[in-house]
C-alpha positions as CSV (number, residue, x, y, z in Angstrom):
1,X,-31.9,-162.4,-116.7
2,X,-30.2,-159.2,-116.2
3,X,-30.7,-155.9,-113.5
4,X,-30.4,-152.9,-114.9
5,X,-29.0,-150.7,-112.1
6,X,-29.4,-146.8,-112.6
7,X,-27.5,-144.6,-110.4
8,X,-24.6,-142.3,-109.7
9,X,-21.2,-144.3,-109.4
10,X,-20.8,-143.0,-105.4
11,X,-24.2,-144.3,-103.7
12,X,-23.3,-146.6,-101.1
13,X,-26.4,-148.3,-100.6
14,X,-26.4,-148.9,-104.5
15,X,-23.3,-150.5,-103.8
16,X,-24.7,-153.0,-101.2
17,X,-27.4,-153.9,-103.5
18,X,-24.9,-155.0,-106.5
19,X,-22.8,-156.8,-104.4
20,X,-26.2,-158.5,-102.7
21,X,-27.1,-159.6,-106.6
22,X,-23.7,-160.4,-107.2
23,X,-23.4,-163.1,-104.5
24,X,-26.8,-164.6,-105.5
25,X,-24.8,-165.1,-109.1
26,X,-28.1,-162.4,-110.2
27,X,-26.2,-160.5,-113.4
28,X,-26.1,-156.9,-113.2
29,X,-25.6,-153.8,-115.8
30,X,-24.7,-150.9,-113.7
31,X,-25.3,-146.9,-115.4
32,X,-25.3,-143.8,-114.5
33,X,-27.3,-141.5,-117.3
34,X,-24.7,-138.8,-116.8
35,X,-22.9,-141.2,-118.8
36,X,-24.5,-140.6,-122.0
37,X,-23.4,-140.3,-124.6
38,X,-19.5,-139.9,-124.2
39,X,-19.3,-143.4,-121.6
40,X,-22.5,-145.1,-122.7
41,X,-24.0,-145.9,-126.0
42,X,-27.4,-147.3,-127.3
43,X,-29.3,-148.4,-130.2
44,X,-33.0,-149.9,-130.1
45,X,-35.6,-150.7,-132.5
46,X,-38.8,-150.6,-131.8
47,X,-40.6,-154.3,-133.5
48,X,-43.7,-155.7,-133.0
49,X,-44.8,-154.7,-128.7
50,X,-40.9,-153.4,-127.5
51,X,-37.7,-152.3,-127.8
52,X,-35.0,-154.4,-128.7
53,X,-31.5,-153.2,-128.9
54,X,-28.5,-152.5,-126.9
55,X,-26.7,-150.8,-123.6
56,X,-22.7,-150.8,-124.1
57,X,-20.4,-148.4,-122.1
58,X,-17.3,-149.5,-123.6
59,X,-16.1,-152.9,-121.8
60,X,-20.1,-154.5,-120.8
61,X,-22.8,-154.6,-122.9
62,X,-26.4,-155.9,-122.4
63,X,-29.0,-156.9,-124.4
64,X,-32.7,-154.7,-123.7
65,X,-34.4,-158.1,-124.0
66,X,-32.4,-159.2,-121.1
67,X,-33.4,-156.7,-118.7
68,X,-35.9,-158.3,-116.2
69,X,-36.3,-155.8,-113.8
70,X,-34.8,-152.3,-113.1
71,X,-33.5,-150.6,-110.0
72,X,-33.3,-146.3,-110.4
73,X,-32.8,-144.5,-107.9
74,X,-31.1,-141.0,-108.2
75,X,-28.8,-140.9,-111.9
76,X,-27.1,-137.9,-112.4
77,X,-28.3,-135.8,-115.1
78,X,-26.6,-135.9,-118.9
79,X,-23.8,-133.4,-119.2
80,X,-22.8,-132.1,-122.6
81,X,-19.4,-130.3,-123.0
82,X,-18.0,-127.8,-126.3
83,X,-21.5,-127.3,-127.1
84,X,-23.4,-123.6,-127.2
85,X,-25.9,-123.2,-124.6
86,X,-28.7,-123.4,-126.9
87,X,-27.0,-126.6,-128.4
88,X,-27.1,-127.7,-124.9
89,X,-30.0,-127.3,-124.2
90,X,-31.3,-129.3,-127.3
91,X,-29.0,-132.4,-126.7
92,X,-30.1,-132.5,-123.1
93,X,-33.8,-132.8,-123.8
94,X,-33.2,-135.0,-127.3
95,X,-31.1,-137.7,-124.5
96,X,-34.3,-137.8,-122.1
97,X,-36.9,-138.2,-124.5
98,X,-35.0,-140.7,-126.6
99,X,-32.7,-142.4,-124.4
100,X,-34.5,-141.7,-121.6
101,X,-37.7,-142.7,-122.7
102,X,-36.5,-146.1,-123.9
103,X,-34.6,-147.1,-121.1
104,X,-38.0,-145.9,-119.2
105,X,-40.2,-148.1,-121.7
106,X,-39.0,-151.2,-120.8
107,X,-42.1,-153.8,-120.0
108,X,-40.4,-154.5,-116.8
109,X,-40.7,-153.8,-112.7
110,X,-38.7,-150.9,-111.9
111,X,-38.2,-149.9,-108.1
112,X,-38.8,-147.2,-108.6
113,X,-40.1,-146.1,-112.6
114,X,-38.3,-142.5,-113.0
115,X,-41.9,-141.0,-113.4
116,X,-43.6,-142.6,-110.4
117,X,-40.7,-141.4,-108.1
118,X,-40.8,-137.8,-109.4
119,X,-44.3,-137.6,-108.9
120,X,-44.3,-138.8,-105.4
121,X,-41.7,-136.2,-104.6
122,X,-44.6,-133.9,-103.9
123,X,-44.7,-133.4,-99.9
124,X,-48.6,-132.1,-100.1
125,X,-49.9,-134.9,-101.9
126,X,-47.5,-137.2,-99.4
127,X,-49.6,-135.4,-96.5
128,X,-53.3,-136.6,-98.4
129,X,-52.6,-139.6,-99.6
130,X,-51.2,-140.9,-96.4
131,X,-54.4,-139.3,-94.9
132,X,-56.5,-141.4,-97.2
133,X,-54.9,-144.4,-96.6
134,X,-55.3,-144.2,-92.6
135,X,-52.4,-142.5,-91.4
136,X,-52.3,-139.7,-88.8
137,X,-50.7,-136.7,-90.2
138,X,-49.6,-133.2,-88.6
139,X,-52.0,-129.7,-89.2
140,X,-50.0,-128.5,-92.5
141,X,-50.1,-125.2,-93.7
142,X,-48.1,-124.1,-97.5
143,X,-48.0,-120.3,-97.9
144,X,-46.0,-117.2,-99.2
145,X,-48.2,-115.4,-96.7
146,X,-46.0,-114.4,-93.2
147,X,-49.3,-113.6,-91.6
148,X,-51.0,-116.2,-92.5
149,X,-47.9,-118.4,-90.7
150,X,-49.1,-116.1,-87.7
151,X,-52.7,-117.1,-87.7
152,X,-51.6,-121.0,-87.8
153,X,-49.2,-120.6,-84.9
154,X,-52.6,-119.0,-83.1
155,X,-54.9,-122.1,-84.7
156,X,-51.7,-124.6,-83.3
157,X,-51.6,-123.0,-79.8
158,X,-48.0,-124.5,-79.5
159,X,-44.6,-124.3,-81.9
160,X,-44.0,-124.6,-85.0
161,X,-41.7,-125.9,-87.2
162,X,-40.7,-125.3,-91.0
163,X,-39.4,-127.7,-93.3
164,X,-37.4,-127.7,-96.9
165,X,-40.3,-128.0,-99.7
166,X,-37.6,-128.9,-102.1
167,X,-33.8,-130.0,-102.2
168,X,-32.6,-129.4,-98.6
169,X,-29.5,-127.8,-99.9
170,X,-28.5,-124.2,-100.9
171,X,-25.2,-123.2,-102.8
172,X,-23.9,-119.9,-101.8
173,X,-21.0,-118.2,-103.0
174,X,-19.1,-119.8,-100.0
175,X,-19.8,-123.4,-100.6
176,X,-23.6,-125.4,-99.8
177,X,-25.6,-125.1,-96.5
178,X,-28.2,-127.9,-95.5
179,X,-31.7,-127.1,-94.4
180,X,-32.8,-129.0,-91.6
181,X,-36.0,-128.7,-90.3
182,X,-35.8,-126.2,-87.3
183,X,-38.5,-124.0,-85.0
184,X,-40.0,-121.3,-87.0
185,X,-39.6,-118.0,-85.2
186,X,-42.4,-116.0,-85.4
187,X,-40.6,-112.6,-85.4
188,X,-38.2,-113.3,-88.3
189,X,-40.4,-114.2,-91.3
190,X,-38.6,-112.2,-94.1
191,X,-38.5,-114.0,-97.5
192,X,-41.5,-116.1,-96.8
193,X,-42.5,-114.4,-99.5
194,X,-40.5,-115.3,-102.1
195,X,-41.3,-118.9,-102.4
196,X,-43.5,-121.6,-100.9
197,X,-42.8,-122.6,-97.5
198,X,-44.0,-125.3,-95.4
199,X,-45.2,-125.2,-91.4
200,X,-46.3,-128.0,-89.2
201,X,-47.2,-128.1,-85.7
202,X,-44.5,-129.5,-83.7
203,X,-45.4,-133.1,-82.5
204,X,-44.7,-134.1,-79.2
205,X,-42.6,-137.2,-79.3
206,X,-41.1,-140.1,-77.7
207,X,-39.0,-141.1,-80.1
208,X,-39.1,-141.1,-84.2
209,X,-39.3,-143.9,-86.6
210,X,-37.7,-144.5,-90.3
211,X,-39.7,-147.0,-92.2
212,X,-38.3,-148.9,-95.2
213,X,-41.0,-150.0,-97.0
214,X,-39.7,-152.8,-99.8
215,X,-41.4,-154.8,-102.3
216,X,-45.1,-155.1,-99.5
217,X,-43.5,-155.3,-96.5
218,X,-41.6,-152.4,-94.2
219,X,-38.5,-152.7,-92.1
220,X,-38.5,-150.4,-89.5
221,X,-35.9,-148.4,-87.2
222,X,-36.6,-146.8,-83.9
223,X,-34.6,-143.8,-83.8
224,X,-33.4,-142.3,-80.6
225,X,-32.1,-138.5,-80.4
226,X,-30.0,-137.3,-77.6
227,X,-29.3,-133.8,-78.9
228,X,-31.6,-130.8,-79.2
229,X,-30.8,-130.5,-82.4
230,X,-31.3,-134.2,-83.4
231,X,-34.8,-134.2,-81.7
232,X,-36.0,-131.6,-84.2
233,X,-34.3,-133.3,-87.1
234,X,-32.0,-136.6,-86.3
235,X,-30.1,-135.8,-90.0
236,X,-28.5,-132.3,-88.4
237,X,-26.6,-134.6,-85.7
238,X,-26.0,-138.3,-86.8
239,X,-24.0,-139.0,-84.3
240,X,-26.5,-138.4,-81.6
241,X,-28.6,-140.9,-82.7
242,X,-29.1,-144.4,-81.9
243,X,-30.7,-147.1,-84.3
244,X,-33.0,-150.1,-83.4
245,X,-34.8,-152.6,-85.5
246,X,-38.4,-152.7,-84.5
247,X,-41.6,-154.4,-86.1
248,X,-44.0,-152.2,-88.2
249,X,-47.5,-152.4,-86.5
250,X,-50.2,-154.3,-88.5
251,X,-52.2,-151.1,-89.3
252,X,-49.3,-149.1,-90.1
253,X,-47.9,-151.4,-92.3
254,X,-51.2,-152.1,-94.2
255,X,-51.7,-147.7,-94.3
256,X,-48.1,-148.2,-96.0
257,X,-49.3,-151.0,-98.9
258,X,-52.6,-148.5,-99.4
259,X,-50.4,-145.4,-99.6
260,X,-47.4,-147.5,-102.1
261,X,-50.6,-149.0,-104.2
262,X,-51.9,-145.6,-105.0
263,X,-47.9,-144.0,-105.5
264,X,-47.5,-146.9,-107.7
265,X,-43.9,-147.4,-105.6
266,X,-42.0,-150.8,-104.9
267,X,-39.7,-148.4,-102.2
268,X,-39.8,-145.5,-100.2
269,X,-38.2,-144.3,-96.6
270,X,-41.0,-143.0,-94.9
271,X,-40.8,-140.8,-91.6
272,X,-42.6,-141.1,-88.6
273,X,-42.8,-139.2,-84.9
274,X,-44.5,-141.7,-82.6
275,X,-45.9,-140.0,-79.3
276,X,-45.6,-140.9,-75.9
277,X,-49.0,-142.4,-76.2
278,X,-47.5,-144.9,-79.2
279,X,-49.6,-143.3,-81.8
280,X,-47.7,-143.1,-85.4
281,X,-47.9,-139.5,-86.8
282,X,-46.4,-139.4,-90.6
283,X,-44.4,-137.0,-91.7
284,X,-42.9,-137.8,-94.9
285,X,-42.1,-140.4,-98.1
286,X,-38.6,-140.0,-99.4
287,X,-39.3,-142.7,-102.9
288,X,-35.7,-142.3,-103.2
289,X,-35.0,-141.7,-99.6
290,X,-31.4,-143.4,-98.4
291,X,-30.7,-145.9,-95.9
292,X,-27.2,-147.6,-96.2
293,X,-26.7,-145.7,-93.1
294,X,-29.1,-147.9,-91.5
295,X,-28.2,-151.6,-93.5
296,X,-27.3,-154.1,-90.4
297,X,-27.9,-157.5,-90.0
298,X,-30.9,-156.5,-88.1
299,X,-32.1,-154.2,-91.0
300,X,-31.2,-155.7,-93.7
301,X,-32.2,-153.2,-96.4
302,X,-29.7,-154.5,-98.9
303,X,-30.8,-158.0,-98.9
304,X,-34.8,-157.2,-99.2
305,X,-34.2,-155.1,-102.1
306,X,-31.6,-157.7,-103.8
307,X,-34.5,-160.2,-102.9
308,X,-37.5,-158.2,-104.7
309,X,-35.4,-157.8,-107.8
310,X,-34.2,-161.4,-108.1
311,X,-37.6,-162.6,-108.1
312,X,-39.0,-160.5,-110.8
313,X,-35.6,-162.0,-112.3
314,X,-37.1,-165.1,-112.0
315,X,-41.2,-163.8,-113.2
């Protein structure tokens, strides 16, 4: 009755989880697909309804048949060195679909399956689904269009902000920049062009609201910004911020099951701005959004994921 972990070696919260399963005596097979195939090696044989075969990295090894219930969150991505690029590029697609795709066959749980995760990465479809399933979510617009960005500040009759559509990180030639979500300036919309780019109105707020959601239930923390900076976007000055554990309201938490049941997810960090009236406004699901920043006895993230996956252990 094993958990197959699948992540990099340096996530902390990933670490928390393994030594969560390791005090409940839960065994654990810990990978990171970057791995393959110089650190980690396979075989499996497909018989009868499944695969049955092998994970070995060199000092563990586990049986397929063994593995009750999977944990992936972000792996890094197979590396292949002294080959041509063309070589490359054929050893790195032969690893996903065949050691990929067995270790992503397995007939178990997985918070979250690899496929599910990726395709709930897509902000727009965050913004309807959460819609559908009774959550209040800002005016939106997604354009390449600088003057359409015009006529929606006009439609808003307020500010505007912009937000990262993909990885919030750039690499330039002098090292990597973060992209926080900041005001957009209406007189400075060069390169809008050149990609898709995302504007909401800007809620007013009270205070903002990460929500864990684990398994069916949701831990949540109240998060309160005392910089300028932090009150656009708490991640561009952490240590402005202050953290409390608060309950999920009933009809919040039961938008949450609606919008995991149609994701197909057993986690994501969802984000909320909560007015001064108390109403919830969503912003955005993160299914492999981090939170061993937030882990306390209080919010103890670790625990109710270590909990989930010990049960379907026990299935």
């Amino acid at each position: 009755m094993t958990v197959l972990v699948v992540d990099s070696p340096f996530e902390a919260g990933t670490d928390l989880i393994v030594g969560e399963l390791a005090s409940a005596g839960v065994p654990v097979f810990r990978m990171d697909t970057a791995e393959f195939p110089t650190g980690l090696e396979f075989r499996a044989t497909f018989s009868g309804s499944r695969w049955e075969g092998v994970l070995a990295d060199g000092e563990r090894s586990v049986e397929l048949s063994a593995i009750k219930a999977v944990y992936w969150n972000r792996p890094g991505t197979f590396r292949f060195s002294g080959l041509s690029e063309s070589d490359e590029h054929y050893a790195r697609g032969a690893a996903r679909i065949g050691f990929g795709g067995v270790v992503t066959s397995l007939d178990v749980p997985y918070l979250n399956h690899p496929a599910k995760a990726s395709a709930a990465e897509f902000k727009p479809r965050q913004l309807q689904v959460a819609s559908v399933a009774g959550l209040s979510v800002p005016r939106t617009l997604v354009t390449t269009d600088a003057e359409a960005v015009r006529r929606f500040a006009r439609m808003v009759d307020g500010p505007i902000i912009t937000k990262a559509l993909g990885m919030p990180v750039v690499a330039h030639e002098a090292g990597y920049e973060s992209v926080y979500t900041r005001e957009a300036d209406l007189d400075a919309l060069e390169g809008v062009d050149m990609t898709a780019h995302m504007f909401q109105e800007r809620i007013e707020k009270d205070f903002e609201v990460r929500a864990l959601f684990i398994g069916d239930e949701c831990l949540c923390a109240r998060i309160d910004a005392a910089s300028h900076q932090a009150r656009i976007d708490w991640r561009a000055d952490y240590d402005s911020i202050r953290l409390t554990a608060m309950p999920t309201p009933k009809s919040v938490l039961q938008s949450l099951q609606r919008y995991a049941a149609v994701m197909d997810l057993a986690y994501f960090a969802a984000d909320f701005i909560v007015r001064p009236s108390g109403e919830w406004i969503f912003l955005e699901a993160n299914p492999s959004g981090q939170w061993a920043w937030a882990n306390s006895p209080e919010l103890p993230v670790a625990m109710a994921i270590s909990t989930v996956l010990e049960e379907w252990c026990t299935l």
